[in-house]
N, C-alpha and C positions, 0 to 999 in steps of 0.2 A: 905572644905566640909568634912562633917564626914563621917566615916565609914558604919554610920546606913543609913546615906543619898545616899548611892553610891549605896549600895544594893536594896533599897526601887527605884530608879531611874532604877537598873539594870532588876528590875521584873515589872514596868511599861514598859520599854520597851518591853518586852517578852510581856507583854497583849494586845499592840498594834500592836507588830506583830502577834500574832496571829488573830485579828479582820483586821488587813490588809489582810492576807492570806485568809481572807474567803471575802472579797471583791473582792482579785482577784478571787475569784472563778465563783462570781455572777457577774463582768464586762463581757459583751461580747466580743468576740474576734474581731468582728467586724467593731469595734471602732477604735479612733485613737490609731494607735499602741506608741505613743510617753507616753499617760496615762499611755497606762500600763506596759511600761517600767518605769516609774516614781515612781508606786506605788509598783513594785518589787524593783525597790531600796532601796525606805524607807522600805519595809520589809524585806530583808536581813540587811539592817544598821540597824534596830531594833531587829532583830535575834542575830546580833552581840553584842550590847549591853546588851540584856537580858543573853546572856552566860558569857559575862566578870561581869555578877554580881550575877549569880548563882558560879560561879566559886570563885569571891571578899566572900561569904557565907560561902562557903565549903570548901576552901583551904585547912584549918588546919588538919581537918578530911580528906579530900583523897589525900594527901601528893604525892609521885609520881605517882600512876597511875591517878590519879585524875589531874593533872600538865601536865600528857601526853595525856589524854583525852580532855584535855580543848585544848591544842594545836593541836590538830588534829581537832577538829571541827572549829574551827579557822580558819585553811587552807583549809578545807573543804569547 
């Protein structure tokens, strides 16, 4: 897989997390809690992939604090 391709996958993922995150917004809480523990995981794994390809983007340009920021949101 190309480069262009990892990126272009890494900001589809960021869009879907972010349309996940406002889903959990509008799910009631009320609901089965198993939902929406399902639909926060795919939105953090979707979180996670949209930083490892805003990160795959910018590497070259924010060199080490950029390397240290990326691993801290990571662990985060």
């Amino acid at each position: 897989m190309s480069h262009t391709n990892l990126i272009r996958l890494g900001g589809l993922a960021a869009i879907l997390a972010g349309i996940l995150r406002g889903v959990n917004s509008i799910v009631p809480n009320d609901g089965p809690k198993i939902a929406i523990a399902i639909l926060y995981l795919f939105t953090d794994i979707f979180i996670l992939f949209g930083i490892m390809g805003i990160y795959g983007f910018q590497h070259q340009e924010s060199k080490l604090w950029g390397f240290w920021g990326f691993i801290l949101a990571i662990v985060a």
